[in-house]
N, C-alpha and C positions, 0 to 999 in steps of 0.2 A: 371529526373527533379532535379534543382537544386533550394534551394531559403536559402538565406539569415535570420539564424534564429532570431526571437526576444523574444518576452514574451512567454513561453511555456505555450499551452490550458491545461498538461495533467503532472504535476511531480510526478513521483512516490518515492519512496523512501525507502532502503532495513536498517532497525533501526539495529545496529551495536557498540558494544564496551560496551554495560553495564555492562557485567560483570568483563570484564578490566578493567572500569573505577571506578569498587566499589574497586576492588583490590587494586587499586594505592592509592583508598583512605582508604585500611583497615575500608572496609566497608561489610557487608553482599550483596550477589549479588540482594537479593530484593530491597536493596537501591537505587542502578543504575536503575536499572526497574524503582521503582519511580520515579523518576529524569526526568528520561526518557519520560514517559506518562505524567509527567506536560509539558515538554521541546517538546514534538513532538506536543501539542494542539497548545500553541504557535508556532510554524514553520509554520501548517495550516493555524491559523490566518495570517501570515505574507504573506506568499504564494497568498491568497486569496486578499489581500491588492494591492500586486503586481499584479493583473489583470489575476494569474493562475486559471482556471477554476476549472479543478480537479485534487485533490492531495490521491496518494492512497497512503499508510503507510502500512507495514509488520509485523506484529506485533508477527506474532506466524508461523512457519513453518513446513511441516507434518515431519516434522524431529528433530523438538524441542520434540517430546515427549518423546526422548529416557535421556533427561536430568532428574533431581533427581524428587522422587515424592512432596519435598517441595518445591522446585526451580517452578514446573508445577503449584501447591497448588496457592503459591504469585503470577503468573503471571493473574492464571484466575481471585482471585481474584481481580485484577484489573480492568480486562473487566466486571466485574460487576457493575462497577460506569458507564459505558458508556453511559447507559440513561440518567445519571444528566447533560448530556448538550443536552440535549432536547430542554428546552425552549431558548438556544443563536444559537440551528442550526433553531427553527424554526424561528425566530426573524430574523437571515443573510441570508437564506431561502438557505440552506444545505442539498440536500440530502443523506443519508447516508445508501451506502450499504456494503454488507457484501461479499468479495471473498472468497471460499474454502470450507470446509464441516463444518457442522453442528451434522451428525451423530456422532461423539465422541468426539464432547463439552458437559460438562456439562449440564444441562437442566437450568441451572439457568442464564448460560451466552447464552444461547439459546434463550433465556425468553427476555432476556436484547437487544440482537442481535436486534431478532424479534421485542422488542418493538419502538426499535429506527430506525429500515427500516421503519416500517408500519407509524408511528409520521410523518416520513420529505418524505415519498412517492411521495407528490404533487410536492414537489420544485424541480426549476431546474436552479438557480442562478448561483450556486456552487453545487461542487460535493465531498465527500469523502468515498473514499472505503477503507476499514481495513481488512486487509489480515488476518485472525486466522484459522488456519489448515490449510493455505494454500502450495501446491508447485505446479509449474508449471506441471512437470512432471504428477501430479496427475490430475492437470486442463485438462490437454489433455486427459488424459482416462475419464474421468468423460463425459467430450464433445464428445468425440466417440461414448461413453455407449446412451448419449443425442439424436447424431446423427441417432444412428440404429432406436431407436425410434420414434424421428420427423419425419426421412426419408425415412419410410422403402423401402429397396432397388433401392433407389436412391445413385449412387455413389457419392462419397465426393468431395467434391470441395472448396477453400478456403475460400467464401463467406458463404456455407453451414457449415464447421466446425465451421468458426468465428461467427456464431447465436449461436452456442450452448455454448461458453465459456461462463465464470463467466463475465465477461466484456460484454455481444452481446447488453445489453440496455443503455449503457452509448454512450454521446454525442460522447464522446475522447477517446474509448476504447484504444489507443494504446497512451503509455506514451511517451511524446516527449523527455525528459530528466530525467533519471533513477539518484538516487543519493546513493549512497552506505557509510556511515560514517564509522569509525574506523578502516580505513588504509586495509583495506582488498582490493584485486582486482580479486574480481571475482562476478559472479552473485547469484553464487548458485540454478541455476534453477527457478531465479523467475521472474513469467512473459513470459516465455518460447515464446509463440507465439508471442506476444503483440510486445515484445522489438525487432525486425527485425531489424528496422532503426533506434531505438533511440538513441539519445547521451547520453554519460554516463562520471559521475563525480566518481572522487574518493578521497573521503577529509580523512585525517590524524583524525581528530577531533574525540573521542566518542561522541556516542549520545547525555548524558548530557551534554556536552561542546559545541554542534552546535547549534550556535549563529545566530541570526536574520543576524547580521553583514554577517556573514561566507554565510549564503544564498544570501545575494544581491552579494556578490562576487561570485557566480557560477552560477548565473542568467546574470551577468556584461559578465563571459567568455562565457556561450551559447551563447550572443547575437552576436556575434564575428563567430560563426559558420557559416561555410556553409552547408546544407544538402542538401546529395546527393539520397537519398532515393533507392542507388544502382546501381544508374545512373555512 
């Protein structure tokens, strides 16, 4: 199958360069973080504007943990403000879930987690899922672990593994156009299953620096795509 792409239902996007970007600016790497987590609410908003359904964001990776324990300290607590946009996802009507584990977050960012799935539960306007402990790698054993249990001794099959990922209740489980900031090119394992077919960007830009601009320009080159889905 071959079609012509346009607006993507599903962008994901792997948050990249803050601590580069605190550097250049002879700044502390929490800095960047901040920057960051104002700059990436805005992207959603604009995303959302643009007629993309859902937008998942990466925000923490089961491999971020081996960073400093203050560098970990500043980041969660960040994810603890997460609930104060409660009342604009329920107002935009925003569901908001969570990819990745739970068991070794914080309880307080657990607390926060859970209270902002359970709030935007009903809607299904828009969608935003926040990657925290997540890695692909892990999503697939976790889905296995899922699998034996859903399935017992029923053999695996693509349809039965894909109910058991962190993704199996979303409209768009699989992201149409992955977008990577801060000059890197690779994926690093995330999304592992999901991304098979999707298109993928790779902007020069750190985090703080990608610009609403910078996004209607990589949404302008999707649309220019052809997807072959393998074909």
């Amino acid at each position: 199958m071959t079609t012509t792409a346009s607006i993507p239902n599903h962008v994901a996007i792997i948050l990249d360069g803050n601590r580069r970007w605190a550097k250049q600016h002879k700044m502390p790497p929490v800095e960047g973080y901040r920057r960051s987590y104002k700059n990436i609410v805005e992207i959603a908003r604009h995303l959302w504007s643009k007629g993309v359904s859902t937008v998942t964001i990466w925000g923490f990776s089961t491999e971020n943990w081996k960073r400093s324990p203050e560098e970990i300290s500043r980041l969660m607590e960040l994810f603890l403000s997460m609930d104060s946009y409660i009342k604009e996802f329920t107002k935009n009507k925003v569901r908001v879930t969570h990819l990745g584990r739970k068991d070794r977050l914080p309880k307080a960012v657990v607390d926060k987690i859970e209270k902002t799935e359970h709030a935007t539960a009903q809607f299904s306007k828009f969608y935003l899922n926040v990657a925290i402990d997540y890695g692909g790698h892990d999503e697939l054993v976790r889905a296995c672990n899922r699998h034996l249990k859903k399935y017992p001794g029923l053999e695996f099959t693509e349809e039965t593994l894909a109910s058991c990922l962190d993704t199996a209740n979303l409209p768009f489980p699989e992201p149409d156009l992955v977008i990577r900031t801060g000059g890197m090119r690779r994926l690093s394992g995330f999304m592992s299953w999901q991304i098979a077919y999707s298109e993928l960007t790779f902007v020069e830009d750190f985090l703080p620096d990608f610009s609403k601009k910078r996004v209607d320009e990589v949404l302008a080159d999707y649309s220019t795509r052809q997807r072959r889905f393998g074909t």
